[in-house]
Each structure stands twice: as C-alpha cells, then as structure tokens.
Legacy VTK file of the C-alpha trace (Angstrom):
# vtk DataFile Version 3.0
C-alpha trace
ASCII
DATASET POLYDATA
POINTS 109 float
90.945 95.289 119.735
91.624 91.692 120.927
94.676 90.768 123.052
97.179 88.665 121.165
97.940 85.666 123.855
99.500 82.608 122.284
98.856 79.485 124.240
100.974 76.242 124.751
98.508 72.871 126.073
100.022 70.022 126.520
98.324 66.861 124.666
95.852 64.704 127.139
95.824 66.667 129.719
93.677 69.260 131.867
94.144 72.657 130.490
92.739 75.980 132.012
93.807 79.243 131.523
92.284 82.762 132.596
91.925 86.475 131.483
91.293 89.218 133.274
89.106 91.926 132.030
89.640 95.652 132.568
88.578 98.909 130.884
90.734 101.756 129.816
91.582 102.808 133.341
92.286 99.455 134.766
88.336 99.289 136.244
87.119 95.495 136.105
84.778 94.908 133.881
81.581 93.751 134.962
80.579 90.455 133.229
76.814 90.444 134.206
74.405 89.431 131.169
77.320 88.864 129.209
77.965 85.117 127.072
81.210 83.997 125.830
82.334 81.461 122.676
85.898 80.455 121.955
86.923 77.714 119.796
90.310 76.326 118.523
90.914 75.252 114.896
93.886 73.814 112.878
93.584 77.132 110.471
91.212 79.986 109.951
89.007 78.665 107.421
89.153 74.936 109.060
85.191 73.183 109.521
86.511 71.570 112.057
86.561 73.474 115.906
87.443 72.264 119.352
84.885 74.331 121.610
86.414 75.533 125.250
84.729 75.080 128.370
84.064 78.994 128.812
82.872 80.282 132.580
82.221 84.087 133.160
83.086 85.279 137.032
81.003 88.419 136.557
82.019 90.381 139.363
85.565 89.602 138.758
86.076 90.341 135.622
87.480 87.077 134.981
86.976 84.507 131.969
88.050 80.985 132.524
89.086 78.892 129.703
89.326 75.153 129.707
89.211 71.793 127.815
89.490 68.416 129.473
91.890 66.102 128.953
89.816 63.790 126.642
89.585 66.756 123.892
93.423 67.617 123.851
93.969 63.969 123.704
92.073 64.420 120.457
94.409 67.580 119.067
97.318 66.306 117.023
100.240 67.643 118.337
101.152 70.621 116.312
99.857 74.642 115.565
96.731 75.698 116.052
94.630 79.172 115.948
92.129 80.412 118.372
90.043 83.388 119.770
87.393 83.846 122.206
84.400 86.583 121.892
82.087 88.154 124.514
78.601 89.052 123.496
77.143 91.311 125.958
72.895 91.791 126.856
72.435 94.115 123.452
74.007 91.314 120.743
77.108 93.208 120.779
80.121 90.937 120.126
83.635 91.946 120.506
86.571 89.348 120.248
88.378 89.449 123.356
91.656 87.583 123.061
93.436 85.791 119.576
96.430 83.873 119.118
98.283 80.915 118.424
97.782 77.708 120.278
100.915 74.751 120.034
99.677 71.713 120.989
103.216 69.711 122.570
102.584 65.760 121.994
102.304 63.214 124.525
104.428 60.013 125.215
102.951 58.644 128.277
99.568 56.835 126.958
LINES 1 110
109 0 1 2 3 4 5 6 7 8 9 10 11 12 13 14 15 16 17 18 19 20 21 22 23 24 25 26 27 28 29 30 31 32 33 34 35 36 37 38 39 40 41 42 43 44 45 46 47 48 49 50 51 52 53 54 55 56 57 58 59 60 61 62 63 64 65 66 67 68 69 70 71 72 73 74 75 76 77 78 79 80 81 82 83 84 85 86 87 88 89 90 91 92 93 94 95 96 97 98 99 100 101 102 103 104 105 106 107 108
C-alpha cells in the first residue's frame, strides 16, 4: 500500500523532496536493479503529466524527487494529483507514495 504524502511546491522554483524506504521491520530497502516513474497531473484521468526528475540511492533506501524551476513555472497555481511507482528487476511494480500536490502561485517574475 502506497504512503499518502501530500506535497506543497511553490511555482518557479527548485523543488526536491525525498522518501525513505523501509520494510516491515524498519530494514532499508535495497534499491539495486530497481527503476522509478512519478508524474503529476491536474486530475486522474488528465493526458497531460509533468514527469519528476526521479534518482534511486540504492544503498540508502532513498528516492529523490525533483522538478526544476522551469517546469513549476509551467504548473498553474492550483491542486494537483500525483504518485510515484518502483518497478523492481522482475517487472514488478508497486506504487510507492500518492497524494495531493498544491501548487502556491508566484508574484516575483
């Protein structure tokens, strides 16, 4: 079952975020031979997706999130949905972490 994690990026800026991984008794998980996806859209069935920047630290257990500046200058201020999915060495995909995403507007331009 995914983590529900609702995220706030402010408009034309930098935005990173990470998640650490763990199994059932707090282990970390290894990350090795693993791929990631995550995308942002306005709603579920939306053709339109904002892809993050997604790097795996494998022997953390970490998963860094980010977009640059130039694609949350491109969100319109406003809510958002989003999830990210590992897909581990056997085509097994499991959907990590869900939520809501608020996009706060910008006034310096």
């Amino acid at each position: 079952m995914a983590i529900k994690a609702n995220l706030i990026i402010d408009q034309g800026t930098d935005y990173s975020t990470s998640i650490n991984l763990t199994d059932d008794d707090g282990n970390i998980i290894n990350l090795s031979g693993y791929t990631a996806n995550g995308q942002i859209r306005k709603t579920y069935s939306s053709s339109n997706a904002v892809n993050f920047g997604i790097t795996l630290e494998t022997g953390t257990g970490v998963v860094l999130l980010a977009l640059t500046d130039a694609q949350t200058g491109n969100l319109t201020a406003g809510r958002y949905v989003y999830d990210v999915v590992l897909t581990d060495s056997a085509n097994v995909t499991s959907r990590i972490v869900e939520g809501i995403v608020t996009v706060t507007p910008r006034v310096t331009r």
